[in-house]
C-alpha positions as CSV (number, residue, x, y, z in Angstrom):
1,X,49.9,12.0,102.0
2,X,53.1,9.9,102.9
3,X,55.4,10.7,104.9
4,X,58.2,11.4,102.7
5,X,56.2,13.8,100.8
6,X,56.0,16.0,103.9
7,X,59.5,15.2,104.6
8,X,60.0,17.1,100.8
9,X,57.4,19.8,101.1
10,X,58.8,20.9,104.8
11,X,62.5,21.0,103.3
12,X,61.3,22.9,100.0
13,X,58.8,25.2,101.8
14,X,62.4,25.7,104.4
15,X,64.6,26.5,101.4
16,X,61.9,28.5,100.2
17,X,61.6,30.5,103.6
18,X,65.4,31.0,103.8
19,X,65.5,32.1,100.2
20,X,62.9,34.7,101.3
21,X,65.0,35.9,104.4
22,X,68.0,36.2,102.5
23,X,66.0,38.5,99.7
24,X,64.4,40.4,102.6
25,X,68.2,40.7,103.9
26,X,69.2,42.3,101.0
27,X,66.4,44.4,100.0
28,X,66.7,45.8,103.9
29,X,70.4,46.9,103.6
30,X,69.6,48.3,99.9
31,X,66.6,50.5,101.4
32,X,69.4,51.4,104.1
33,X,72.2,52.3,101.9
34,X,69.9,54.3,99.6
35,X,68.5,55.9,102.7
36,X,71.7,57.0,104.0
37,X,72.6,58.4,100.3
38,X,69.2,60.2,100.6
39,X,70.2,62.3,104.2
40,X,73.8,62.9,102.5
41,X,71.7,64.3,99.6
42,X,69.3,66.1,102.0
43,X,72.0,67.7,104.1
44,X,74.2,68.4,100.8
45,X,70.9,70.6,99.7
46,X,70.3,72.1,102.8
47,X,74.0,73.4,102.4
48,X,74.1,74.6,99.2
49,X,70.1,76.3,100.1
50,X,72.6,78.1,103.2
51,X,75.5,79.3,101.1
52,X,72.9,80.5,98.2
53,X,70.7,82.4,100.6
54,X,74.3,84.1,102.2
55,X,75.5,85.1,98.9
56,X,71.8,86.5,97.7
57,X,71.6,87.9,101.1
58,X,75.8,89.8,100.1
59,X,74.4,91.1,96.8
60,X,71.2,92.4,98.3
61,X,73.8,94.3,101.4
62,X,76.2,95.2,98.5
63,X,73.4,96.6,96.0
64,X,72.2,98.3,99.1
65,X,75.5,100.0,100.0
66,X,76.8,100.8,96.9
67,X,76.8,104.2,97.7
68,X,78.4,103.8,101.0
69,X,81.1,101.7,99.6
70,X,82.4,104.3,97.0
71,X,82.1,106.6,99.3
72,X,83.9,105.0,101.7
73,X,86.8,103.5,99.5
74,X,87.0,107.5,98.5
75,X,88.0,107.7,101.8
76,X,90.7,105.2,102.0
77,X,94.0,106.1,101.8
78,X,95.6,103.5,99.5
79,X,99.4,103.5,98.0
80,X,97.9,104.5,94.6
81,X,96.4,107.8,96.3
82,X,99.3,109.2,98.2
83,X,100.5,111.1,95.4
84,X,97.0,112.7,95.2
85,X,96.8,113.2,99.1
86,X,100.7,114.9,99.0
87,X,99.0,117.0,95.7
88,X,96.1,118.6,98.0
89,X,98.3,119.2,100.9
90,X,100.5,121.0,98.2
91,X,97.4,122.8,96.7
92,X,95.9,123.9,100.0
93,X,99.7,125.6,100.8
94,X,99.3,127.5,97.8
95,X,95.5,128.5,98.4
96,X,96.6,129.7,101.7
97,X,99.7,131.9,100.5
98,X,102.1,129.6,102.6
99,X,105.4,128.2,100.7
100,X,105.0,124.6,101.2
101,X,107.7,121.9,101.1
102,X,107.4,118.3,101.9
103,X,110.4,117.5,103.6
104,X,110.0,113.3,104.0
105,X,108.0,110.5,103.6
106,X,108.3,107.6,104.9
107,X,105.9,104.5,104.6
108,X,106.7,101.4,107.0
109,X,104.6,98.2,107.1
110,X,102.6,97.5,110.2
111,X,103.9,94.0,110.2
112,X,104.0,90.8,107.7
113,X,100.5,89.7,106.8
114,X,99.3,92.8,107.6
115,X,97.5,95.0,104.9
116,X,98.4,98.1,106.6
117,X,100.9,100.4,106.1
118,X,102.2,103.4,108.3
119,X,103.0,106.4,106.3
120,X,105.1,109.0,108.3
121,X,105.4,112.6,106.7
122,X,107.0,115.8,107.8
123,X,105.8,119.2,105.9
124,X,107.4,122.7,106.3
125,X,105.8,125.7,105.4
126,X,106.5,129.4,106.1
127,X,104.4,132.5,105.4
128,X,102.0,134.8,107.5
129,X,99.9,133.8,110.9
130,X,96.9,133.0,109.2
131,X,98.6,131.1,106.3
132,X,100.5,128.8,108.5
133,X,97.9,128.0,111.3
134,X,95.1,128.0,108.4
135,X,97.5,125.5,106.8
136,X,96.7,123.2,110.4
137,X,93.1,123.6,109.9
138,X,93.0,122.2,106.5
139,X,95.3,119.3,106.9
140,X,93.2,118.6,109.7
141,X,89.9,118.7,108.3
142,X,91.3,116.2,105.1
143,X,89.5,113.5,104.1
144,X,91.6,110.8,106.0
145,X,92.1,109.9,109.1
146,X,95.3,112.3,109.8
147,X,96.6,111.9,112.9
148,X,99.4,115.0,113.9
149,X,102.5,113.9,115.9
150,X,104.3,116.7,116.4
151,X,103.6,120.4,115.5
152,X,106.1,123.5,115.7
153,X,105.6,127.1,115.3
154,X,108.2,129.5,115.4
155,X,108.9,132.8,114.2
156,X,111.8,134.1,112.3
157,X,112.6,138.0,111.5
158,X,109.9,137.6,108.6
159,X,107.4,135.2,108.6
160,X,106.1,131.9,110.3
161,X,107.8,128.8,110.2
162,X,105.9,125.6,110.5
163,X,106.9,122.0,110.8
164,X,104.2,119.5,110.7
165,X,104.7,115.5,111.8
166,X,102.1,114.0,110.1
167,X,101.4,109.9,110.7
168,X,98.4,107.9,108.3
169,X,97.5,104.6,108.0
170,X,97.2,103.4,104.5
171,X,96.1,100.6,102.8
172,X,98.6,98.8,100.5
């Protein structure tokens, strides 16, 4: 072999070897780039596995509670319901033998943002004793939270008077 046949064998076998490093160069950032598109993939997965084991783990709670969250929202004092809640007050006046009169209500927000809403009510009633402080017990014992400001109790030449400050917390 001559020496210019070497000279051409070393330079092709060279271009050959760099040809082989530059496709090895390549291949190594394509395995890279389609590895890091792999752990976005992974970790998008493993994300969407959380969110769908959270919301299967809400309807299992929900279907659990169904019962407690009717009767709970039964409980609730909302805007729609105040007309209802003034209704039983009224009703229970009457089952007592008491004449009842709402004299005010007043409903004032709890502040912006805020889903709550203070309603303020004052009820009068007159009739026996029993009637009137019976009439105490029952608002009392309602279904809602009731929470009594100010009560008064006096007596005129024929009956009880009663004024009752009522304050609630409703929903809006």
């Amino acid at each position: 072999m001559s020496h210019n046949e070497s000279k051409i064998r070393l330079v092709v076998s060279a271009f050959i070897a760099v040809g082989l490093l530059t496709l090895l160069f390549f291949y190594t950032k394509s395995i890279s780039g389609e590895n890091a598109e792999t752990a976005k993939l992974i970790t998008s997965s493993g994300q969407m596995e959380e969110a769908e084991r959270a919301a299967q783990l809400v309807r299992s709670i929900r279907a659990s509670s169904g019962a407690d969250i009717a009767s709970f929202e039964s409980l609730v004092l909302t805007s729609e319901r105040l007309v209802p809640f003034i209704e039983s007050i009224e009703s229970a006046g009457r089952a007592l033998g008491v004449d009842l009169e709402i004299a005010s209500v007043d409903k004032k927000d709890e502040g912006e943002g805020s889903a709550l809403e203070r309603i303020r009510m004052v009820v009068k009633a007159s009739g026996s004793w029993s009637g009137t402080y019976s009439l105490l017990k029952a608002i009392e014992s309602l279904p809602y939270r009731v929470m009594i400001e100010n009560v008064s109790l006096t007596k005129n030449d024929s009956a009880w008077e009663e004024a009752i400050t009522l304050s609630l917390n409703a929903f809006k």
